[in-house]
N, CA, C and O atoms as a GROMACS GRO file, in nm:
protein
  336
    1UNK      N    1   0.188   0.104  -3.659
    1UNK     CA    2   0.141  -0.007  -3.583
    1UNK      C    3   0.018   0.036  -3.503
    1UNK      O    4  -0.008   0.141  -3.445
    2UNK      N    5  -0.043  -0.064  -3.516
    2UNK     CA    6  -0.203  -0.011  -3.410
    2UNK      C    7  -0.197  -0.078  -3.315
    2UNK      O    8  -0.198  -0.201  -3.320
    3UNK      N    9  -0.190  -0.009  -3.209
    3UNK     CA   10  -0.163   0.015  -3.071
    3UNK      C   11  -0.220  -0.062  -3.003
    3UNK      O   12  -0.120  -0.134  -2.999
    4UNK      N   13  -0.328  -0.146  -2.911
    4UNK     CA   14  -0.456  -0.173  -2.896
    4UNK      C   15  -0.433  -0.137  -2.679
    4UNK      O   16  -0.323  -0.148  -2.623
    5UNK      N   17  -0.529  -0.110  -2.626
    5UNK     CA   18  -0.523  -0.044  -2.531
    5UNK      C   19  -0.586  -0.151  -2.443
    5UNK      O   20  -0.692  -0.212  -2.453
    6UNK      N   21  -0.467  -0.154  -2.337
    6UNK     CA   22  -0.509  -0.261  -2.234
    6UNK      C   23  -0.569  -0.284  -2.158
    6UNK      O   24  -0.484  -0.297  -2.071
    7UNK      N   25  -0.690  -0.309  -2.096
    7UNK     CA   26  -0.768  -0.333  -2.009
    7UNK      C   27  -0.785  -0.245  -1.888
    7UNK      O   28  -0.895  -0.195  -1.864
    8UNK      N   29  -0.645  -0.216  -1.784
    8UNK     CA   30  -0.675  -0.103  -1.739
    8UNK      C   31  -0.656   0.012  -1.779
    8UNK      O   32  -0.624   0.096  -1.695
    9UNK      N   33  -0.666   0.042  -1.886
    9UNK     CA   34  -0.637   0.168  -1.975
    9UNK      C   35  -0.840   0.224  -1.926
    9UNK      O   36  -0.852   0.337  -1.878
   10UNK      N   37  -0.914   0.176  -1.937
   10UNK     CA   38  -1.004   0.209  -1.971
   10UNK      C   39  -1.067   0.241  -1.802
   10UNK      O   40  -1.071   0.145  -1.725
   11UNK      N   41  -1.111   0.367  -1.760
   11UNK     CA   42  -1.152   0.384  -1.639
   11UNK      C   43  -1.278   0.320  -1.572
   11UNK      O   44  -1.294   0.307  -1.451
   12UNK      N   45  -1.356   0.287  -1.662
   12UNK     CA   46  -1.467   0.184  -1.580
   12UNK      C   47  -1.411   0.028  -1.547
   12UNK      O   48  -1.500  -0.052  -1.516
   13UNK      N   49  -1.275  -0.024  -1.552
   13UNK     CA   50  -1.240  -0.128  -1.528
   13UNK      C   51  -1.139  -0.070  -1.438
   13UNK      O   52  -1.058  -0.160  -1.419
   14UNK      N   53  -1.102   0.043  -1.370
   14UNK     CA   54  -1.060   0.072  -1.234
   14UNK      C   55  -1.100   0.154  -1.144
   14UNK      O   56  -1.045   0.206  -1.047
   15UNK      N   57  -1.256   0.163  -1.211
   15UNK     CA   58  -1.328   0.191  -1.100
   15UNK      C   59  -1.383   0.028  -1.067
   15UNK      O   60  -1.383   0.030  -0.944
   16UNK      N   61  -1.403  -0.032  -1.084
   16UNK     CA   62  -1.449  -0.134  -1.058
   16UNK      C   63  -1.358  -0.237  -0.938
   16UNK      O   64  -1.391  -0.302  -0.839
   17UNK      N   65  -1.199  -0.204  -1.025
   17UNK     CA   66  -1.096  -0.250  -0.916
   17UNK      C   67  -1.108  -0.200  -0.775
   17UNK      O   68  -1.139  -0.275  -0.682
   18UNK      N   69  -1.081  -0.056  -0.759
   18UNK     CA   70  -1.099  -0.013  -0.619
   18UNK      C   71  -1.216  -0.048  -0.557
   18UNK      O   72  -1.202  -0.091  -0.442
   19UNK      N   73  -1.337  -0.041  -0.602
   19UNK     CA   74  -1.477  -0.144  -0.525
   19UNK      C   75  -1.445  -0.243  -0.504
   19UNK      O   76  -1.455  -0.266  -0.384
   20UNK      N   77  -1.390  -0.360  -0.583
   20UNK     CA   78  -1.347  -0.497  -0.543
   20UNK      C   79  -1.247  -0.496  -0.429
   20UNK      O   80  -1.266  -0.568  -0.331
   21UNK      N   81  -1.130  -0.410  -0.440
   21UNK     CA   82  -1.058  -0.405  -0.325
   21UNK      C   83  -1.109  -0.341  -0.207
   21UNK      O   84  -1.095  -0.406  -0.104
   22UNK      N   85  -1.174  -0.214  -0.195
   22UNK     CA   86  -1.266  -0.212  -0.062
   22UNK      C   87  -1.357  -0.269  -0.016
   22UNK      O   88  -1.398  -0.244   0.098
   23UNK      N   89  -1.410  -0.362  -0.095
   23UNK     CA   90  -1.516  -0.470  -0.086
   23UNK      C   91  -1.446  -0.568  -0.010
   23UNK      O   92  -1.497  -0.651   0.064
   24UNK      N   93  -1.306  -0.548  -0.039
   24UNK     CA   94  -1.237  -0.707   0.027
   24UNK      C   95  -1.149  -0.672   0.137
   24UNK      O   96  -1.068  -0.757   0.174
   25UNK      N   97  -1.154  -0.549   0.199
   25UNK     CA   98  -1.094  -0.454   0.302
   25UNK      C   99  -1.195  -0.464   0.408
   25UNK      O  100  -1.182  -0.495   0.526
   26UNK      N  101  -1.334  -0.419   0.314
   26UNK     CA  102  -1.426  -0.443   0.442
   26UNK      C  103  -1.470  -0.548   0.494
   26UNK      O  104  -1.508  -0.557   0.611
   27UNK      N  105  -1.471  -0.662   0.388
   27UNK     CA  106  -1.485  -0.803   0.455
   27UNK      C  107  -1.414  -0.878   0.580
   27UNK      O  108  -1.456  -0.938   0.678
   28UNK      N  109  -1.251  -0.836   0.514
   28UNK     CA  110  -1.181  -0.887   0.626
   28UNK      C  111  -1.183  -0.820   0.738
   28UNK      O  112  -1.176  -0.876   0.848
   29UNK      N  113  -1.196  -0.674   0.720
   29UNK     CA  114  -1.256  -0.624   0.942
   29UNK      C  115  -1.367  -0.714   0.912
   29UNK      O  116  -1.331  -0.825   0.952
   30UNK      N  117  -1.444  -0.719   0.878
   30UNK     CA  118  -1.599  -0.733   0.986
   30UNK      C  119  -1.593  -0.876   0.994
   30UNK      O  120  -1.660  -0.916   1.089
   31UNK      N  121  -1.522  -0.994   0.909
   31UNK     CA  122  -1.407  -1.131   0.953
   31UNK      C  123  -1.401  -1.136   1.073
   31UNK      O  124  -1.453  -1.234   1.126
   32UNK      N  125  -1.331  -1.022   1.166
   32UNK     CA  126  -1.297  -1.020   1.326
   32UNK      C  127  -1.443  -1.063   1.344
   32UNK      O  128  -1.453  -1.185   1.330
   33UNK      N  129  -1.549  -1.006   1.366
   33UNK     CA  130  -1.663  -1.084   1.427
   33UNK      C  131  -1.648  -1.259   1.440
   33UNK      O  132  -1.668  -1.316   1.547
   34UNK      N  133  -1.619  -1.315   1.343
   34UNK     CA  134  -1.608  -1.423   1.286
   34UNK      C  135  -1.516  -1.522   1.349
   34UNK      O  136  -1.541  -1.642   1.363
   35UNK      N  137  -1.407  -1.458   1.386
   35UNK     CA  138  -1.276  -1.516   1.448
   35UNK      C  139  -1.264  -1.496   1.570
   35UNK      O  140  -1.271  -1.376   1.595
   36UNK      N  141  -1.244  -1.585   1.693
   36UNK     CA  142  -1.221  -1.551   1.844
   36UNK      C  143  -1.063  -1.565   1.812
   36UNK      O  144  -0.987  -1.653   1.771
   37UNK      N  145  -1.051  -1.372   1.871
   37UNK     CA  146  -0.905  -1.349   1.873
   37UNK      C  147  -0.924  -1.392   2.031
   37UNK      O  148  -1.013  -1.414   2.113
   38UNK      N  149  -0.708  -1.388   2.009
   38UNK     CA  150  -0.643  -1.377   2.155
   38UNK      C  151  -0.539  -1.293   2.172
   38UNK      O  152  -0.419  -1.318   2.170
   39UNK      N  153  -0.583  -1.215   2.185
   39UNK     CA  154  -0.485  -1.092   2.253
   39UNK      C  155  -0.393  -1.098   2.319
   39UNK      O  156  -0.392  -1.182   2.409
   40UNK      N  157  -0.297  -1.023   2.304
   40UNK     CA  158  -0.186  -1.049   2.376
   40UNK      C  159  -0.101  -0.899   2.451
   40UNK      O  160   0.012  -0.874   2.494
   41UNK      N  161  -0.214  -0.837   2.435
   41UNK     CA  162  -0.189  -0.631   2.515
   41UNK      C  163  -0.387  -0.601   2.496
   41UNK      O  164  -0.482  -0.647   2.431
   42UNK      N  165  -0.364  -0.513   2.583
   42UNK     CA  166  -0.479  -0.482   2.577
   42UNK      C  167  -0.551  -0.372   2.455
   42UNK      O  168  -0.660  -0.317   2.467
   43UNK      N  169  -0.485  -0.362   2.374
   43UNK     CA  170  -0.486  -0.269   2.262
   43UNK      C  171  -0.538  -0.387   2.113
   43UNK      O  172  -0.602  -0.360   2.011
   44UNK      N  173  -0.489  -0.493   2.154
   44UNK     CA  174  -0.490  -0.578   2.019
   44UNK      C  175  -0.634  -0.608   2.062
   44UNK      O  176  -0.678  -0.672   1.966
   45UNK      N  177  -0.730  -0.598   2.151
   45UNK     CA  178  -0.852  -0.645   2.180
   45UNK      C  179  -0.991  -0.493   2.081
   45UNK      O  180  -1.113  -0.505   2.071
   46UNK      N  181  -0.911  -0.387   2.035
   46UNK     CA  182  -0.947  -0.317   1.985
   46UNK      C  183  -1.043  -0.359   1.886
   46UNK      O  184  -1.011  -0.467   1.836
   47UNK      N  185  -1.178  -0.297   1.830
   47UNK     CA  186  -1.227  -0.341   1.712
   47UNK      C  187  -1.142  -0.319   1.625
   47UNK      O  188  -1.076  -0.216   1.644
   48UNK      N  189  -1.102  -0.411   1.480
   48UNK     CA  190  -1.028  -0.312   1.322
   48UNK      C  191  -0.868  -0.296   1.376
   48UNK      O  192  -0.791  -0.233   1.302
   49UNK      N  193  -0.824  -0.341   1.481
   49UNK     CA  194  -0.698  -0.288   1.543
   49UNK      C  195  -0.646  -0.317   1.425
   49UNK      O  196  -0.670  -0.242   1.330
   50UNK      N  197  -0.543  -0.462   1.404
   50UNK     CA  198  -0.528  -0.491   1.257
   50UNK      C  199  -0.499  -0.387   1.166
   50UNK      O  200  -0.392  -0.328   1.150
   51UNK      N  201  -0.629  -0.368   1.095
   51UNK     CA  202  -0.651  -0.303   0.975
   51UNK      C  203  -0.594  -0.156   1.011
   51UNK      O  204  -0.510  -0.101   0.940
   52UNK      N  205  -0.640  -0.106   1.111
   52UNK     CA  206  -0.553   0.037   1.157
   52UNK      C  207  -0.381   0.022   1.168
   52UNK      O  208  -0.294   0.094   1.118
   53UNK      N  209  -0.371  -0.070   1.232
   53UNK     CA  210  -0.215  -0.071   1.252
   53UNK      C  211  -0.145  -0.093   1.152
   53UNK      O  212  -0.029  -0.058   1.130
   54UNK      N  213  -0.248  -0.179   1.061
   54UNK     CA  214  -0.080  -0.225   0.936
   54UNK      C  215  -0.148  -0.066   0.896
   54UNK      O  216  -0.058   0.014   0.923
   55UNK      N  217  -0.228  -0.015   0.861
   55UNK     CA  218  -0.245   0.109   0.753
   55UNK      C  219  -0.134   0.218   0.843
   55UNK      O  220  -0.060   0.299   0.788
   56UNK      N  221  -0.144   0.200   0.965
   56UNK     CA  222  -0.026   0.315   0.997
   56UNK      C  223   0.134   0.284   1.018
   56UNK      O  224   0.225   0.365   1.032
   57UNK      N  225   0.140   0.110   1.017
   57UNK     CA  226   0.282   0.103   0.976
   57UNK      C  227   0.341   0.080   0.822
   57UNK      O  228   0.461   0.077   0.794
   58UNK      N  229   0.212   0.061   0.712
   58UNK     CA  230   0.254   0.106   0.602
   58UNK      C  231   0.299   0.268   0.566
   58UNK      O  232   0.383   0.306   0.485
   59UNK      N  233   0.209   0.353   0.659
   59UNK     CA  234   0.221   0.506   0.600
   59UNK      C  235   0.393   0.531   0.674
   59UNK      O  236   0.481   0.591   0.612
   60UNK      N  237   0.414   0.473   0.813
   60UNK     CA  238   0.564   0.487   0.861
   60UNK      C  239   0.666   0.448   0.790
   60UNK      O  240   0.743   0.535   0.750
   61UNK      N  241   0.692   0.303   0.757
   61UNK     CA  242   0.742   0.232   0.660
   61UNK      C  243   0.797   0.320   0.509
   61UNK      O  244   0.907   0.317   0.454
   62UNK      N  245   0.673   0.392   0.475
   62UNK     CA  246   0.706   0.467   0.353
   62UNK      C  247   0.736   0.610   0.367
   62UNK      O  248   0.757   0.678   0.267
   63UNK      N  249   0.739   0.670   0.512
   63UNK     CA  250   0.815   0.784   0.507
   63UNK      C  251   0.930   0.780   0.550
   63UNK      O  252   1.004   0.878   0.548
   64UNK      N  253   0.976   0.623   0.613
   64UNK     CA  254   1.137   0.607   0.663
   64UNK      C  255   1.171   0.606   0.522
   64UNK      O  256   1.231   0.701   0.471
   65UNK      N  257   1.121   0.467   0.434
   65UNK     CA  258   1.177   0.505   0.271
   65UNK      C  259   1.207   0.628   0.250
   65UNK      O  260   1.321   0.675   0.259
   66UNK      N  261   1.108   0.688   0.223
   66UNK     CA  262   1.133   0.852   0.154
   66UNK      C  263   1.252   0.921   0.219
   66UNK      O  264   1.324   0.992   0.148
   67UNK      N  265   1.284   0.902   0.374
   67UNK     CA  266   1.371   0.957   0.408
   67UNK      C  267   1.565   0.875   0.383
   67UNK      O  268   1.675   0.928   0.370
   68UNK      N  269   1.528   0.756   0.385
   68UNK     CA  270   1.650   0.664   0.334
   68UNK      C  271   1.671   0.736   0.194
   68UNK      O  272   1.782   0.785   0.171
   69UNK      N  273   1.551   0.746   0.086
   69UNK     CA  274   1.602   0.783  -0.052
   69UNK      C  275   1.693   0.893  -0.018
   69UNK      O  276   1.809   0.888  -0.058
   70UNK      N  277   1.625   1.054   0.096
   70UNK     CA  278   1.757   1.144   0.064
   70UNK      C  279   1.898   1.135   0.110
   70UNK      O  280   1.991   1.214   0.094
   71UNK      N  281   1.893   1.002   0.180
   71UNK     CA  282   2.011   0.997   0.258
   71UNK      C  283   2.118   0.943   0.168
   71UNK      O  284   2.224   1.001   0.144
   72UNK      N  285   2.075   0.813   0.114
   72UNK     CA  286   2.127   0.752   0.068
   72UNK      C  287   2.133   0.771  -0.176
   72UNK      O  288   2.181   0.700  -0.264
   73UNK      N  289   2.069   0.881  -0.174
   73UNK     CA  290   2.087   0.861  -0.286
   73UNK      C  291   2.212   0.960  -0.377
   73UNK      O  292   2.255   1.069  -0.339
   74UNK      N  293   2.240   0.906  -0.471
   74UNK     CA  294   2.424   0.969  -0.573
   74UNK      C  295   2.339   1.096  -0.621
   74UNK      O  296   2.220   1.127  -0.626
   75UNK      N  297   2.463   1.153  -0.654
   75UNK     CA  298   2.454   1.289  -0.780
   75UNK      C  299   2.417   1.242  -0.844
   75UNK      O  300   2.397   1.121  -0.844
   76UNK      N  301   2.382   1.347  -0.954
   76UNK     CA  302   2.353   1.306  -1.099
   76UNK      C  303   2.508   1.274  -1.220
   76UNK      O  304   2.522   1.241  -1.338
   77UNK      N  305   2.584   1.302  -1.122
   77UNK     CA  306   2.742   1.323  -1.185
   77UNK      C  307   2.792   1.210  -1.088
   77UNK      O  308   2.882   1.251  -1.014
   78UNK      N  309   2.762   1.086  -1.069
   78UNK     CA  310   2.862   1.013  -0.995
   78UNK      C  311   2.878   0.937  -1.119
   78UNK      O  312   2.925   0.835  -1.069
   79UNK      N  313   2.874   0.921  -1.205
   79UNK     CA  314   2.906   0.769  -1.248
   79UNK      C  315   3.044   0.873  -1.385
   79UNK      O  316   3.101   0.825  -1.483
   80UNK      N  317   3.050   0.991  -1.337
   80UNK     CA  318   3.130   1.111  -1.431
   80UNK      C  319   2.991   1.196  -1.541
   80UNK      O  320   2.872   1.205  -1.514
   81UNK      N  321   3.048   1.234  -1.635
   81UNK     CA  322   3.002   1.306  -1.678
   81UNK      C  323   2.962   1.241  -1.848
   81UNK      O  324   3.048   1.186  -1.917
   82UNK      N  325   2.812   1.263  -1.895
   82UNK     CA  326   2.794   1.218  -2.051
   82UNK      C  327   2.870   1.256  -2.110
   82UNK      O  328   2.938   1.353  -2.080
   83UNK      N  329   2.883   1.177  -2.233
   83UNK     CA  330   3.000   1.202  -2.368
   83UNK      C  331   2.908   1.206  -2.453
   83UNK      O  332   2.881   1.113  -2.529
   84UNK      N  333   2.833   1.348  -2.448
   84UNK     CA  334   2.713   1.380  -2.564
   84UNK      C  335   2.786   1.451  -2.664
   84UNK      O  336   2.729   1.491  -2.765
   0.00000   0.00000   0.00000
């Protein structure tokens, strides 16, 4: 069977992705110009606050994961043993 190779298979169509997505990272900070926030601590009046905060409660978020996986994950022998 001939195979045919999918679109992001090919690296000049994800290099192109990550430009489009930092292209659309940087739009939305420099957006804040654009928008009269209202703050509600004196920290949210920050330039980019936003964009900093979710990026550091995504990186938290995914090391509580990582730490739930060792807590919570089975042997390789819970479900018994293969009948190879």
């Amino acid at each position: 069977m001939d195979e045919k190779n999918h679109w992001l298979d090919q690296p000049r169509h994800i290099k192109l992705l990550w430009r489009g997505f930092l292209l659309a990272l940087v739009l939305t900070v420099l957006a804040e110009f654009l928008v009269s926030m209202h703050p509600h601590f004196a920290i949210e009046s920050v330039f980019g606050f936003n964009a900093w905060f979710g990026l550091l409660m995504c990186a938290f978020l995914a090391v509580i994961a990582m730490g739930l996986a060792q807590v919570l994950k089975r042997p390789d022998t819970y479900y018994g043993k293969d009948n190879d």
